[in-house]
N, C-alpha and C positions, 0 to 999 in steps of 0.2 A: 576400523581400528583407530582409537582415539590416540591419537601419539599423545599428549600432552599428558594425557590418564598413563600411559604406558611410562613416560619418563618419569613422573611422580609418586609411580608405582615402585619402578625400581631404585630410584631415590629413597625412597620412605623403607629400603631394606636396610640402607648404608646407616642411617642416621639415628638409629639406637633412641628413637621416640624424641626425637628434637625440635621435630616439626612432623603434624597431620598430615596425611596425602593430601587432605583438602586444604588448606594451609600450603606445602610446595604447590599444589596447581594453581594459587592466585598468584606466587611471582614469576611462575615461568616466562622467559620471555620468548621470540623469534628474532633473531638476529636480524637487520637490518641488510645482510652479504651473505649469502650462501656461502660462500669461503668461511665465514662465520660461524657454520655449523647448521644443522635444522631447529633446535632447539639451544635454550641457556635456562641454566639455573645461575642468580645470583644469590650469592653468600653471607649477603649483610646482617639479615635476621637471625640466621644462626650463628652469627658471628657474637651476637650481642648475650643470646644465649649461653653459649659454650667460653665467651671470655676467649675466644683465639681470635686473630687476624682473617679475616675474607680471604685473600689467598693463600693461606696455612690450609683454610679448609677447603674448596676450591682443587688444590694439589692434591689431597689426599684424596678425596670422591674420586678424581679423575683418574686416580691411578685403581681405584677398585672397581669402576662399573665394567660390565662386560655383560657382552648378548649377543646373540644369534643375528640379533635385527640389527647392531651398529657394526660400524664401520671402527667407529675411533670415538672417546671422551678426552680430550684437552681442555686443561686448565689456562684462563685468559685473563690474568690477575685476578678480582674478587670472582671470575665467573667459570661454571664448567658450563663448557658448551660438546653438544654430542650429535657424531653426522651418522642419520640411520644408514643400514645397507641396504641402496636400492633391491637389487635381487628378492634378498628375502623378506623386505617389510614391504617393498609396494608390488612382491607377490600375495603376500595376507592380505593389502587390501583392495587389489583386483577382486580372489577371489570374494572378497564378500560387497562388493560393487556388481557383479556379476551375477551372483549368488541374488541380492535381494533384487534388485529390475528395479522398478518402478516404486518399490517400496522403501529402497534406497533413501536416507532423508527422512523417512516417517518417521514421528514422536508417538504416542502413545499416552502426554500426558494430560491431554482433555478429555479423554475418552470419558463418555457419559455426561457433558458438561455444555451446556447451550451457551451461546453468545450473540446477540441482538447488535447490530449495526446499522448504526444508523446514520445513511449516507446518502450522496446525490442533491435530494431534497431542492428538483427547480421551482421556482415562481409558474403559475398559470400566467396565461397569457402575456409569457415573455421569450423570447429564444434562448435556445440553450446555448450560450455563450460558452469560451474558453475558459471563464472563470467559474463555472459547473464540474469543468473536465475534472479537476484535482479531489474533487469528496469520490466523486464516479469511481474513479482509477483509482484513488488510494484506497478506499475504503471495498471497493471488490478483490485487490491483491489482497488485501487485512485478510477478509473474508480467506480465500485460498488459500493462505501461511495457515490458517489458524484452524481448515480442516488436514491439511498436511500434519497439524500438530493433535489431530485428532477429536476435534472439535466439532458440535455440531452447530453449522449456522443458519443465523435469521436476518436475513439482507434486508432493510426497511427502507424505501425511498417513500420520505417523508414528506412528502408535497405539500410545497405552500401554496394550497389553497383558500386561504384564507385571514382575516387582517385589511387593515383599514385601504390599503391600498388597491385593493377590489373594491371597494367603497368610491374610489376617486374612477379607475375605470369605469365603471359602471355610471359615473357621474359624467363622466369626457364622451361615451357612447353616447347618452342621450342626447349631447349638449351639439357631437359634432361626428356620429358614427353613421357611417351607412351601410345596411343592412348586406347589400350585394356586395362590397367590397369585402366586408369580413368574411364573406361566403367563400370568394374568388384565393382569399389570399389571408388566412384567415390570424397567422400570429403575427405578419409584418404590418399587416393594419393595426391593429390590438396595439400594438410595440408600439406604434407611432400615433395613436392615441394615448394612451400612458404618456410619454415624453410631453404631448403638444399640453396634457393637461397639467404637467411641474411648468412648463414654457410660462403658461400663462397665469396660474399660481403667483407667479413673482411678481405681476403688474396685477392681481386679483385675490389677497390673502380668503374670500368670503367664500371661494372655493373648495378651499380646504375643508371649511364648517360644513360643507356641501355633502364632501368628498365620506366624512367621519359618518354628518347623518344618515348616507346610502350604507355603510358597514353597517349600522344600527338597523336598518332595514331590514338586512340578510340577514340578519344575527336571529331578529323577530320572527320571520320566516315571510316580508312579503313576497307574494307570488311572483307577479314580476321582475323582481330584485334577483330569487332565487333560479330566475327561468334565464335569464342573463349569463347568472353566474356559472350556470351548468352549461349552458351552452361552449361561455369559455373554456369550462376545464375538459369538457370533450375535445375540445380541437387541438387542445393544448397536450393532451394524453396524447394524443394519435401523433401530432408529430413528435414527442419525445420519443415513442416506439424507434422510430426510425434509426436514432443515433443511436440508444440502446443497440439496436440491431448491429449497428455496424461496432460497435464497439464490441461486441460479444457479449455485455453483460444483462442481468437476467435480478429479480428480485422476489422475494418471499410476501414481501406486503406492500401493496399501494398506498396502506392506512394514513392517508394525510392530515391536516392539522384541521380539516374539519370534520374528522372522522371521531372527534374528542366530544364535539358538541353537548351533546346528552352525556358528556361523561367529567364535564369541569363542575357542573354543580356540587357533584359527590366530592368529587377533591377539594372544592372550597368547605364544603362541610368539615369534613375531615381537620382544614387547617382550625376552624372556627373550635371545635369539640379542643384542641389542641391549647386554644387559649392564645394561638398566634398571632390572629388577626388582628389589624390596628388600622384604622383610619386616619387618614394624613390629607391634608388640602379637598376633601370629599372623597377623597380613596383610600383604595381596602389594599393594605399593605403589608408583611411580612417582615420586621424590622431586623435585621442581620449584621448591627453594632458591633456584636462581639467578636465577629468573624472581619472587622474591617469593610465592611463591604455597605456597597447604598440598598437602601429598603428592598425587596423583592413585590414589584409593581403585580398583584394579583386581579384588583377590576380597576379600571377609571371612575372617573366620578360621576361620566354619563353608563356607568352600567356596562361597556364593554371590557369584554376578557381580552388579553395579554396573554403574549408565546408564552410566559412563565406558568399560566393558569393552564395553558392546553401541553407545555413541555410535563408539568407536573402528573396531568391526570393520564398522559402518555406512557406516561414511568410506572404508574399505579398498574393498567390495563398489559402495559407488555413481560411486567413481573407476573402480573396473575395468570399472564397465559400461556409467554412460555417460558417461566420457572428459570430465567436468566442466569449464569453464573458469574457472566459479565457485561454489562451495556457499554458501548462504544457507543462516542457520538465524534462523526470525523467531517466536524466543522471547523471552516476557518480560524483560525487565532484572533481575528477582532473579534468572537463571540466569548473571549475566553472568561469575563467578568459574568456575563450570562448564563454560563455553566456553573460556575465558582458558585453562585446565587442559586440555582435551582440546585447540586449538588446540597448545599450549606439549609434549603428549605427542607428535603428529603431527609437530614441526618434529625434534624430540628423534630419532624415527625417521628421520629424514632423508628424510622425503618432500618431494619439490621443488616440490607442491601444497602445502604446508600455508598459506601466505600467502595461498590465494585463498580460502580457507575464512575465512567472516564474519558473524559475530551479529549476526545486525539486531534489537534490545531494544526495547520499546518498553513504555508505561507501563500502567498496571493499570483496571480498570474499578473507580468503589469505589461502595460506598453508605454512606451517611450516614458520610461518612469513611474506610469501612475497608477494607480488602479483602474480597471477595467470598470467602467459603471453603466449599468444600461437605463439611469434614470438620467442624465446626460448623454447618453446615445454614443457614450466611447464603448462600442461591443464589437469582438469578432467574431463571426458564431462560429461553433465549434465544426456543425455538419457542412462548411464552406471548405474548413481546413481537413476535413477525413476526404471528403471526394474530392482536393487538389492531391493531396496526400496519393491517395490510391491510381488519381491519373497519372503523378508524377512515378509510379511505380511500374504500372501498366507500360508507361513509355520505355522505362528504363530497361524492362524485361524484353519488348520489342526487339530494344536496338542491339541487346547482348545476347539474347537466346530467343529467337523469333520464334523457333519449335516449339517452345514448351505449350505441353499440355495444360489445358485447366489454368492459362494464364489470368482471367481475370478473377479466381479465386486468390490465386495465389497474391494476386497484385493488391488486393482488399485485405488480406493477413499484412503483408509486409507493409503496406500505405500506413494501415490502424497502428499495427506496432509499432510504426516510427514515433509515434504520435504519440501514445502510452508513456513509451521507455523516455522519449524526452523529458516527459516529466518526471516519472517514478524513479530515472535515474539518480534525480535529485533529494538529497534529504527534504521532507516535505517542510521543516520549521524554516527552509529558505525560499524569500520570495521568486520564483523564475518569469525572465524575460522575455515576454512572445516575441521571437522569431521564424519564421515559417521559412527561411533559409533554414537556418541550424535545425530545425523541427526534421526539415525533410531532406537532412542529408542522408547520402547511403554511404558513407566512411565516416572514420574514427568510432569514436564511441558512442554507437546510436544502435536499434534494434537492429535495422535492418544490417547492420555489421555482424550480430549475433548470429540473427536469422542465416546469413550469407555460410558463416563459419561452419553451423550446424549441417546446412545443405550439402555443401563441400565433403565434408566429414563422411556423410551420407554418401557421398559419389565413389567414393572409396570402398565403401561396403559392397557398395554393387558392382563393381568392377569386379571385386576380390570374390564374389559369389559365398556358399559356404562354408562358415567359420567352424574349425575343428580347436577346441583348446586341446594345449598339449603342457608347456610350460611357457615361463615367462621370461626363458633366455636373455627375450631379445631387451630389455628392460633397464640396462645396466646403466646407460649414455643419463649424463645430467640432465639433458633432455626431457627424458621420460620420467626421470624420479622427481624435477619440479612439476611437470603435470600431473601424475600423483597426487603426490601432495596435494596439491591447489583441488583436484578430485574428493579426497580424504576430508576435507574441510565443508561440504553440502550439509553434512548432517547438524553441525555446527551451528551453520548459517541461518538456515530453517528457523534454529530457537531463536537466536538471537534476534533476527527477523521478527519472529512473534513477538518476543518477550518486549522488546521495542516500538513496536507497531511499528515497522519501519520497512516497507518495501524497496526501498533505494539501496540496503545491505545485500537485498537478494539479485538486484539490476547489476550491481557494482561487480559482485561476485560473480555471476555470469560474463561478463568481460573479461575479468581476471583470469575463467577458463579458455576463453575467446583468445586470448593473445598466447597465453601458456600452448596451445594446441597449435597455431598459424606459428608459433617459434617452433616449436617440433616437427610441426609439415613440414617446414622452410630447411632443416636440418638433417632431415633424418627419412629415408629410403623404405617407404611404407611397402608399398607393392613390389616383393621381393623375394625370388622363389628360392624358399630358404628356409630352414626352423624356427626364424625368430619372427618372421610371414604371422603366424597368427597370435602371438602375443602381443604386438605391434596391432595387429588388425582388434582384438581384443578392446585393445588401449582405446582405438580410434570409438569403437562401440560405446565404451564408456562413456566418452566425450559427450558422443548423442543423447546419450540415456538421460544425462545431468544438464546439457544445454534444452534440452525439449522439456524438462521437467520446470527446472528455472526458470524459462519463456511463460510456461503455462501457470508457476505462482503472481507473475505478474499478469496476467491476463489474454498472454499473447500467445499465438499460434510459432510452428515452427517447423514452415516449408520444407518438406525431403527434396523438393529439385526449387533453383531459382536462374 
């Protein structure tokens, strides 16, 4: 039951065509004090309309609305504010909380409608740092909001595999690798080759020319260049499996950036037939003047391709295959001029997709201020903090409930989650501060707070054994009707969530349920042999239904016992 559509509804009977139901639904407000009322209508616009006073009209509304589902409409100067009656409006929407399960929250308006996401996306032969975690986790909750809204999706972890800086590895291997140790230990050597080869760059600029003509190798296809490079990206696969693993998340295509190889000639073609092409300092360039923007770098002058030339022919390959309705790319914000420029190439080509193709940016992981760089060796890696994370959970389950079963499942759900929700808490356009204190607290506003609530919740059902509905007597206490409400609001959420790219609305609101629920445990006599026993216990059901469902749009699990 949409209250906001309900009150605009019966507003738009009063007002003799003065205003659109759609029109009253964009100024309704929510009071800021339940005393307040549940909803407000302000009266300005129709004020300007009709030539009266805001609270001339305001009094009069309020003296004509009446329904089954309010309590009361009062007039509060310019505004009618209106308090529904718990009883019968958050009976109607028990029953259809109840009613729909798990479908509860479902949209319907993607249906038929692919979407390509393109996220994750590590370096070969680098560790998967904390500053990975944020494409990982945002960009797989995207994914789950966006089949909740009925979408079918296409998760791409776009591996960089490829680019000058495999060029420079492969140049530091020869110069100073030994074979057995990349064997023994295969990305921490790799890592600290990379580093020692920027180290000594600074006192060796001829390096670099080194570094560029070993990419030009690979590019060619020498043997040995390319027997190197596979080598790495095997090891490199195999260990990113492993966080994947523990993070829960799963992908549709490995197709990484040299998976373009044979397919960037076509698309330089393509620019060329266009008339695009332009040569600038010996390169072949894209000139994007008009859009404000600097050239779009398609070769260098020694003949090697640019992310722009393999983002392009990426874009060509994943429309033709799977017929996209919308490409996300849920890259960092310092790429944001990079997209602007491949977006601004693709309209340039006259593809009639290029406006649905869209950067979702979002902000940096830092420490101690600064950005996390693994070419300076400031990195934390991530699988260091999921198995402190999960030990730290392990322990804590120990010392509170040493019984539980299936504890060390359950301690790798609540570890990981903490982990996730730390971040996806966050609106992503804000940079977040690694702290592995605050990461891995288990109070205030962190998963494992959620995960706790949900469990709880869950302890209640089992106790109370089978649930008979009968009515929803017990419902009346303010208590219940702002849980409601804050209930009422999931299906909302979900859009807004999608329509945002914004997984931190669905984190948020899950707490919101989280406190609204632990106020009413705290208040209110659940386990109680009595008529209003399963309406109450009803309530409690609901709780789960929407906290495991929320948990699971963000990527995280949501322990029946902890």
């Amino acid at each position: 039951m949409n209250l906001n559509d309900f009150y605009a509804g019966l507003l738009e009977q009063h007002l003799d065509g003065g205003m659109s139901k759609e029109e009253i639904k964009g100024v309704i407000e929510t009071p800021k004090f339940s005393h307040q009322g549940d909803l407000s209508f302000p009266c300005f616009q129709l004020a300007k309309k009709k030539k009266q006073s805001p609270a001339a009209i305001a009094g009069g509304l309020a003296d004509s609305l009446n329904s089954s589902f309010l309590v009361k409409a009062e007039a509060a100067g310019p505004y009618v504010n209106i308090f529904f009656n718990g009883k019968t409006t958050g009976a109607e929407i028990m029953k259809e909380i109840l009613a729909q399960g798990d479908e509860f929250g479902r949209h319907h308006f993607g249906k038929n409608k692919v979407i390509t996401i393109d996220m994750s996306s590590p370096n070969i032969a680098k560790p998967f740092s904390m500053g990975h975690l944020r494409s990982t986790v945002i960009g797989n909750s995207i994914a789950l909001i966006a089949e909740k809204c009925g979408y079918e999706t296409v998760k791409i972890n776009y591996i960089g595999d490829w680019g000058t800086q495999f060029g420079k590895l492969i140049t530091a291997y020869k110069k100073w690798g030994d074979e057995n140790k990349v064997k023994e230990n295969p990305i921490p050597e790799l890592f600290s080759l990379y580093k020692k080869f920027h180290e000594e760059a600074e006192n060796d600029p001829s390096l670099n020319d080194q570094g560029r003509k070993a990419f030009k190798q690979l590019e060619d296809g020498n043997p040995e260049t390319v027997e190197l490079w596979t080598w790495f990206k095997d090891e490199s696969l195999s260990a990113f499996q492993e966080i994947y693993n523990l993070l829960g998340v799963s992908f549709d295509s490995y197709h990484g950036e040299s998976f373009y190889n044979d397919k960037m000639e076509a698309a330089v073609e393509l620019i060329k037939e266009k008339g695009l092409l332009e040569t600038s300092d010996g390169a072949e360039v894209v000139r994007l003047d008009d859009e404000g923007l600097p050239p779009s770098l398609i070769k260098k002058s020694d003949g090697a391709t640019l992310y722009a030339t393999r983002d392009i022919a990426a874009a060509l390959y994943r429309k033709k295959t799977y017929d996209f309705s919308h490409a996300l790319y849920v890259v960092g914000q310092e790429q944001t001029i990079h997209f602007r420029q491949l977006f601004a190439v693709m309209k340039k080509l006259e593809m009639p997709w290029a406006d649905e193709m869209v950067h979702v940016p979002f902000g940096l992981f830092l420490q101690g201020g600064k950005k996390m760089s693994t070419r300076k060796g400031r990195v934390t890696l991530l699988e260091e903090v999921l198995k402190e994370a999960i030990s730290m959970a392990l322990s804590n389950i120990k010392e509170k409930n040493p019984g539980l079963e299936d504890a060390e499942r359950i301690a790798r759900e609540v570890g990981t989650g903490a982990v996730i929700f730390h971040d996806l808490k966050n609106d992503r356009m804000n940079d977040v501060e690694f702290s592995l204190e605050d990461m891995l607290t288990f109070e205030g506003e962190t998963g494992p707070y959620v995960q706790y609530t949900h469990a709880r919740a869950q302890s209640l059902l089992r106790k109370a054994g089978d649930l008979q509905q009968k009515d929803f007597s017990g419902l009346e206490d303010p208590e219940s009707w702002e849980l409601i409400k804050t209930l009422n609001k999931y299906p909302e959420i979900v859009e807004e969530a999608y329509k945002n790219y914004s997984p931190s609305i669905v984190a948020k609101y899950i707490l919101s349920v989280s406190k609204a629920f632990n106020k009413y445990y705290g208040k209110t006599r659940i386990l109680e042999e009595n008529e209003e026993l399963s309406s109450r216990l009803l309530l409690v059901k609901s709780v789960t239904e929407i906290l495991r469902d929320g948990l699971s749009l963000l990527g995280i699990k949501a322990p029946a016992k902890m």
